[in-house]
MARFI-734996 format. One line per 5 residues: number of its first residue (from 1); their letters; for each residue z, x, y of C-alpha. Coordinates in Angstrom, 2 decimals. Example, Ala and Ser with C-alpha at 12.3 -4.5 7.8 and 13.67 -1.06 7.14 Angstrom:
BEGIN
1> AS> 7.80,12.30,-4.50 | 7.14,13.67,-1.06;
//
This chain:
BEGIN
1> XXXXX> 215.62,-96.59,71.48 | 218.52,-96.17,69.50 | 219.07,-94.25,65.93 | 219.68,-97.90,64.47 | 216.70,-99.42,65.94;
6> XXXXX> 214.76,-95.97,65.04 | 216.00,-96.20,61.46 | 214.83,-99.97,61.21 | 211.39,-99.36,62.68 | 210.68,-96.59,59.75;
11> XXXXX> 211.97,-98.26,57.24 | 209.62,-101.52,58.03 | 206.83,-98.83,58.27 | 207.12,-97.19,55.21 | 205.31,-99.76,52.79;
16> XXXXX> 202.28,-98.99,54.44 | 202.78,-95.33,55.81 | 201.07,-93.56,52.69 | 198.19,-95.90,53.32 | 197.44,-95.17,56.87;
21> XXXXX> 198.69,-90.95,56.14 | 195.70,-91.08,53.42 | 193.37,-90.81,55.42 | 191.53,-89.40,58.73 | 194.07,-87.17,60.86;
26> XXXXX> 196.67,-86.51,58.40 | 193.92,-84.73,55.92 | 192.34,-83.04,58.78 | 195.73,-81.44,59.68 | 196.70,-80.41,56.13;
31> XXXXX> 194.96,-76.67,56.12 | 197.31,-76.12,58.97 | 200.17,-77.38,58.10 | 199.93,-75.37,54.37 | 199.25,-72.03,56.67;
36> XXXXX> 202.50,-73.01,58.46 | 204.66,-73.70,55.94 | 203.98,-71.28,53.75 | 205.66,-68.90,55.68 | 209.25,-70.94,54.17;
41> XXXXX> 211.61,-68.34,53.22 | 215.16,-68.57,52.46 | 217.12,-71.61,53.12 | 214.63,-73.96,55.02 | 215.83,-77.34,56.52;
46> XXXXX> 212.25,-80.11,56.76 | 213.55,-83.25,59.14 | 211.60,-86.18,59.23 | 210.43,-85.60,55.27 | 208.92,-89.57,55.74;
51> XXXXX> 207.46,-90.62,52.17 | 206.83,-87.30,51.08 | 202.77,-86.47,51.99 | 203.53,-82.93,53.43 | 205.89,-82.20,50.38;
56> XXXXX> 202.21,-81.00,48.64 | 201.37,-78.64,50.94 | 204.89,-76.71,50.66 | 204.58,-72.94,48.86 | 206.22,-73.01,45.39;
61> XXXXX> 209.51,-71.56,44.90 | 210.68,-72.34,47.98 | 214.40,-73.78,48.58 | 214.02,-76.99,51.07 | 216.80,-79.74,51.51;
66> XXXXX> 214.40,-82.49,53.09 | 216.01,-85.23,55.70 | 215.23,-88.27,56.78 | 216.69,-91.29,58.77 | 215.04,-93.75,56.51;
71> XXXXX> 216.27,-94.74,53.47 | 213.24,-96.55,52.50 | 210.77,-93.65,53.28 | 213.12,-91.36,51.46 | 212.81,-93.72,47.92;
76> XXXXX> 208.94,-93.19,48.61 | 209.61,-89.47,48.54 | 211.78,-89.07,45.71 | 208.68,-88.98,43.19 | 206.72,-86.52,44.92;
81> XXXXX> 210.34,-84.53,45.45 | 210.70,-84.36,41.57 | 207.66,-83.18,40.95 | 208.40,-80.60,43.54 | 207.68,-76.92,41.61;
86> XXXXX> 210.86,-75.39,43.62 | 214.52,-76.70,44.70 | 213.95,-79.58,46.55 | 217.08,-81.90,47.61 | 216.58,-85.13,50.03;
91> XXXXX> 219.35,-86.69,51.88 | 219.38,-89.30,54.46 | 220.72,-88.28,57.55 | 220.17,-88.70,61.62 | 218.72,-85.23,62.85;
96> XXXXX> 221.67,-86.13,65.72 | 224.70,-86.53,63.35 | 223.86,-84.12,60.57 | 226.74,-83.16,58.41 | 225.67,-79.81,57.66;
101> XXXXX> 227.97,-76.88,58.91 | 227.16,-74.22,61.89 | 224.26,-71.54,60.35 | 223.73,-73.08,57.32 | 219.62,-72.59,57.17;
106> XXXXX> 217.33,-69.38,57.88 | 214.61,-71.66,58.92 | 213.69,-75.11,59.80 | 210.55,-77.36,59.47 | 209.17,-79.78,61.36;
111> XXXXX> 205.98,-82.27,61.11 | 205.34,-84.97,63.63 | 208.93,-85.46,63.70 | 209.93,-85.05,67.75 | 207.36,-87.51,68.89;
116> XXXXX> 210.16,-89.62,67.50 | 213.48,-88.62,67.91 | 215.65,-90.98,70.56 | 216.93,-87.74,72.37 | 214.33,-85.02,71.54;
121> XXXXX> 216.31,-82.52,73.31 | 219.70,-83.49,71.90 | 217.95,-83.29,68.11 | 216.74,-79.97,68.54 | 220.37,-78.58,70.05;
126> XXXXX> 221.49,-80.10,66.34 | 219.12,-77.89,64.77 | 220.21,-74.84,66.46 | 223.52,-75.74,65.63 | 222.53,-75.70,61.59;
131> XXXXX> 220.19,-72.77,62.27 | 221.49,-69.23,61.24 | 221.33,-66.36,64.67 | 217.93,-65.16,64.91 | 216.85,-67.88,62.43;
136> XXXXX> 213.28,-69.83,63.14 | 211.96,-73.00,64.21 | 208.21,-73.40,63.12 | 206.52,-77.32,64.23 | 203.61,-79.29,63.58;
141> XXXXX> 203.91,-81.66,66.48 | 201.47,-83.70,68.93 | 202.73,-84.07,72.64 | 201.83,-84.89,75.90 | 198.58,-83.24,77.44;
146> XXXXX> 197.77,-81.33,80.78 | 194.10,-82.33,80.74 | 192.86,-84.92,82.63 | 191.98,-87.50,81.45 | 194.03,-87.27,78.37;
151> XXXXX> 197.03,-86.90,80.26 | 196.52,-90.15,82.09 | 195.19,-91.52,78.97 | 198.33,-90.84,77.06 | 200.83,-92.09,79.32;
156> XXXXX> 199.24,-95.18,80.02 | 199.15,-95.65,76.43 | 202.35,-94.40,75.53 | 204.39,-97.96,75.96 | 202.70,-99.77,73.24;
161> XXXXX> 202.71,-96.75,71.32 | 206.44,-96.39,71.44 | 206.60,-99.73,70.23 | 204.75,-99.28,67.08 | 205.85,-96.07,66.03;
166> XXXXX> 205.95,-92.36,68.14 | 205.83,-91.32,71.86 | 202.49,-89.64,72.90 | 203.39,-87.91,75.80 | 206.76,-85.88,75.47;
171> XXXXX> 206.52,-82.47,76.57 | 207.47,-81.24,73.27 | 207.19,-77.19,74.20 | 209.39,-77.97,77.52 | 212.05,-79.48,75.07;
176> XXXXX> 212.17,-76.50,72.48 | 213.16,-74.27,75.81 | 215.56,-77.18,77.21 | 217.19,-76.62,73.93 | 218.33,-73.04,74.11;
181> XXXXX> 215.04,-71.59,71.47 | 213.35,-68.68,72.43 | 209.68,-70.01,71.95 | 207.86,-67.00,70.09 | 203.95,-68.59,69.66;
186> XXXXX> 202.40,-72.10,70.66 | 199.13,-72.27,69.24 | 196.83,-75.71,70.12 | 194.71,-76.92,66.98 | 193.42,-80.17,69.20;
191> XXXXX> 192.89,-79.70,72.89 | 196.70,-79.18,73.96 | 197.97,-82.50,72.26 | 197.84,-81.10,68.42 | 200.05,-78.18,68.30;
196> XXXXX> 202.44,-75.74,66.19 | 204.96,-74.52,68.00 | 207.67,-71.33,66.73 | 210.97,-70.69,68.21 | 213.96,-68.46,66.89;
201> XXX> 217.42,-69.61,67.54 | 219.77,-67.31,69.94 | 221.17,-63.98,67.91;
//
């Protein structure tokens, strides 16, 4: 799929994305993803903000530039980003062709975001780019499993799911390493598919 046709499939999802994100999985994940994030410290890059949802569970104070490839999830967001108690600047931008120069953040964010990304390995080489030496990667993410039969399950699945929205079955932890990140702590929250996942960049 390519950024184009990735950008078009988000922004037809994003009338109904808040819907769906308001209930079952994405509450269950929230306690998590607040204990994640609230680690943010100094310049901190979130990709894939979407319409917003995880913009309540960021730590006051904190100074975030938010991205998206969807304009139309981005207009959902820009409420929730104004009411933001911190500095909290969106943009819309391709994680692959991001304007920002070489070491620009001390940390970036991620939520669900490399399940859909065309080239998941060529996304997170553009984050390493923006990231500072020594600065961190820290991911909510769900991936591909080991277990049987959720392994099988997932691929077999994984067509139609790509279709509708995110891949089920990338090797998300095999990608952070493909991309140059020393991988520092990979801790499962469901089986092995629900996962965060913390990197630094090369010193």
């Amino acid at each position: 799929m390519t950024n184009s046709e990735t950008r078009r499939k988000w922004d037809a999802a994003a009338g109904l994305f808040d819907l769906v994100g308001a209930f079952g999985a994405e509450r269950r994940w929230t306690p998590v993803k607040r204990r994640l994030f609230s680690g943010m410290e100094g310049r901190v890059l979130f990709v894939a903000v979407g319409t917003g949802l995880d913009i309540a569970s960021f730590p006051p104070g904190s100074d975030i530039t938010g991205i998206d490839i969807s304009p139309k999830m981005l207009a959902k967001a820009e409420p929730r980003a104004a009411n933001y108690p911190g500095t909290l600047s969106l943009h819309v931008m391709d994680v692959h062709e991001m304007s920002f120069p070489d070491a620009s953040f001390d940390q970036v964010h991620t939520s669900c975001t490399f399940c859909s990304v065309p080239d998941p390995v060529g996304g997170l080489q553009a984050l390493r780019r923006v990231l500072k030496p020594g600065g961190r990667l820290r991911m909510f993410e769900h991936t591909g499993s080991r277990i049987f039969p959720f392994n099988a399950m997932l691929n077999l699945m994984n067509p139609i799911a790509r279709r509708l929205g995110p891949e089920i079955n990338r090797d998300t932890v095999a990608n952070v390493r493909a991309a140059g990140f020393e991988i520092t702590c990979v801790t499962n929250i469901f089986l092995d598919v629900v996962k965060t996942i913390e990197a630094t960049a090369p010193a």
